[in-house]
C-alpha positions as CSV (number, residue, x, y, z in Angstrom):
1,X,0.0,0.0,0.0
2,X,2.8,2.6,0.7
3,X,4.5,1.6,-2.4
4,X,1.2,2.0,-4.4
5,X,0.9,5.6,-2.6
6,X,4.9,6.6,-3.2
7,X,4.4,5.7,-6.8
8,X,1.3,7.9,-7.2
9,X,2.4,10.6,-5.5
10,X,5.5,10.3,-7.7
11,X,3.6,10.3,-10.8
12,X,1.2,13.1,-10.1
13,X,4.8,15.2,-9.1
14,X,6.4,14.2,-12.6
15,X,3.2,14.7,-14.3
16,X,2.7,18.2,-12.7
17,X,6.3,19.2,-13.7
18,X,6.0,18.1,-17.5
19,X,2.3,20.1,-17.6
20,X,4.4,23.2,-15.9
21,X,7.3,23.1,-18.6
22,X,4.4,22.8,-21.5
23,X,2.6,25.8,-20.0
24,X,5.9,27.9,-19.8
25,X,6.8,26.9,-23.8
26,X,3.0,27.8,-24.6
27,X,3.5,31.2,-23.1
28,X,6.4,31.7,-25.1
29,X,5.1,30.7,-28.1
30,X,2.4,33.1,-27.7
31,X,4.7,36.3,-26.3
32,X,6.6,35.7,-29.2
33,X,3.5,35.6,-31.7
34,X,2.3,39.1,-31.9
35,X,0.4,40.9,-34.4
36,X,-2.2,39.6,-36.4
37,X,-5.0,40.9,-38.1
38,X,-6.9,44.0,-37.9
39,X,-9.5,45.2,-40.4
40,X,-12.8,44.6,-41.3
41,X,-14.9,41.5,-40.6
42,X,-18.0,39.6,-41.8
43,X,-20.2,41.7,-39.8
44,X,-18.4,45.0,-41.2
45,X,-20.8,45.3,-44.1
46,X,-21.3,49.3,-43.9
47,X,-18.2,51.6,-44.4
48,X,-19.6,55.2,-45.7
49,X,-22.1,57.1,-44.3
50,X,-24.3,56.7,-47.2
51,X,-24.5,52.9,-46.9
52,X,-25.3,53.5,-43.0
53,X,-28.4,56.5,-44.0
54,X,-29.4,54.4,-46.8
55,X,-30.0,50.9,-44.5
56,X,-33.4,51.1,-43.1
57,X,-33.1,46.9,-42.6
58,X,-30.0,47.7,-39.7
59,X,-30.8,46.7,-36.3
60,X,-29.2,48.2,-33.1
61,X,-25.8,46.4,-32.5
62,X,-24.6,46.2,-36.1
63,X,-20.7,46.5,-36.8
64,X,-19.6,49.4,-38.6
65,X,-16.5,50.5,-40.0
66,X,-15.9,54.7,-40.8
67,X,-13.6,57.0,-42.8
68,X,-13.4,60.1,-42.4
69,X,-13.3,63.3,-40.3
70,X,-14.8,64.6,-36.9
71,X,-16.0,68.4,-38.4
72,X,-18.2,69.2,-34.7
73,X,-19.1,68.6,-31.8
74,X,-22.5,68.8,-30.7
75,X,-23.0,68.3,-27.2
76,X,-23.2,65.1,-24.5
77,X,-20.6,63.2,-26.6
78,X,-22.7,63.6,-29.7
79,X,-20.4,64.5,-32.7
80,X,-20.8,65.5,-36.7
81,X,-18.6,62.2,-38.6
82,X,-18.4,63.6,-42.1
83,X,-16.6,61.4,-45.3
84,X,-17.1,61.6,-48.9
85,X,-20.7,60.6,-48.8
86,X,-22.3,62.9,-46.6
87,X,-22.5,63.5,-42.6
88,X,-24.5,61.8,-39.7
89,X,-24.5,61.8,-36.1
90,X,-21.5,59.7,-33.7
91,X,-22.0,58.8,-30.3
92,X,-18.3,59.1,-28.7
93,X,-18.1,58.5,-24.6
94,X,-15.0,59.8,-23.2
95,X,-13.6,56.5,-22.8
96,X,-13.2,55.5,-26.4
97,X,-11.0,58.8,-27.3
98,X,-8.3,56.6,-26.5
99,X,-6.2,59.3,-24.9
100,X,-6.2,61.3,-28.5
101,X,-6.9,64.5,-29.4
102,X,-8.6,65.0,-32.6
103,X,-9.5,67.9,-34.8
104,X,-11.7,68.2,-37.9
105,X,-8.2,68.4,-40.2
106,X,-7.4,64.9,-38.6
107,X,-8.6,62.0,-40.8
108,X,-9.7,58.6,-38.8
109,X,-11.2,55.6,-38.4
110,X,-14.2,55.2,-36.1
111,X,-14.8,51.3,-35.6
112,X,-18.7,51.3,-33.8
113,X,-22.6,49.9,-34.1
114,X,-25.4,51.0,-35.7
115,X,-27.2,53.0,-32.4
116,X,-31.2,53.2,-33.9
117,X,-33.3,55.9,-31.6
118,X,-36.9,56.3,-32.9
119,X,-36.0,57.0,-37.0
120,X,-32.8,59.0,-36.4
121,X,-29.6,56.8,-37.2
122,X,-26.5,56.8,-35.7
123,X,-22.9,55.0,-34.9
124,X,-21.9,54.6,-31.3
125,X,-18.3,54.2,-31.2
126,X,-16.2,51.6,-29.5
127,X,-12.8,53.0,-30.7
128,X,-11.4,56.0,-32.3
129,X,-8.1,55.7,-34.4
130,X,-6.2,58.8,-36.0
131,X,-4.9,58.1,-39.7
132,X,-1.6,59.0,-40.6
């Protein structure tokens, strides 16, 4: 019985170790594996602000992808989002600046949802990226 219990307990300490050494090559693996892909996506269908007007069949919550500029602001982190196809109205919390400050000459890339209030439409975004 104590030789059944010292093996055990051996095995469970080897196994332990082996499972340890695996995790730590994971974790290198995947430190060492950065990047990656970032662009749009199957939901991204919309990416002007024509497409986004024009879509009565949007729902709240769909994926949006816009390029353009910031020309106003209009209050309780409502803003003016213009591009090449017109203007329409972006929800932008505080949070989402990302520590940037923007100004209408700045071109960027608001990645957001389709935010539907009674008929009016507009993007709520989740992040704000200056161009270069």
């Amino acid at each position: 019985m104590k030789k059944t219990s010292l093996v055990l307990i051996s095995s469970l300490l080897l196994s332990a170790s082996v499972l340890a050494s695996e995790g730590a090559i994971n974790k290198e693996a995947m430190q060492t594996t950065t990047g990656g892909f970032q662009g749009p996506t199957d939901n991204d269908t919309l990416s002007t602000v024509e497409e986004v007007m024009n879509a009565g069949w949007l729902t709240d919550g769909n994926k949006v992808t816009l390029v353009g500029h910031i020309v106003k602001s209009m209050g309780n982190d409502v803003y003016t989002f213009q591009d090449s196809t017109g203007q329409m109205p972006i929800e932008i919390e505080a949070d989402e600046w990302g520590g940037q400050t923007v100004t209408p000459k700045d071109k960027v890339k608001i990645f957001g949802e389709i935010e539907k209030n009674d008929s009016d439409v507009a993007v709520e975004a989740d992040s704000v990226q200056i161009l270069k």
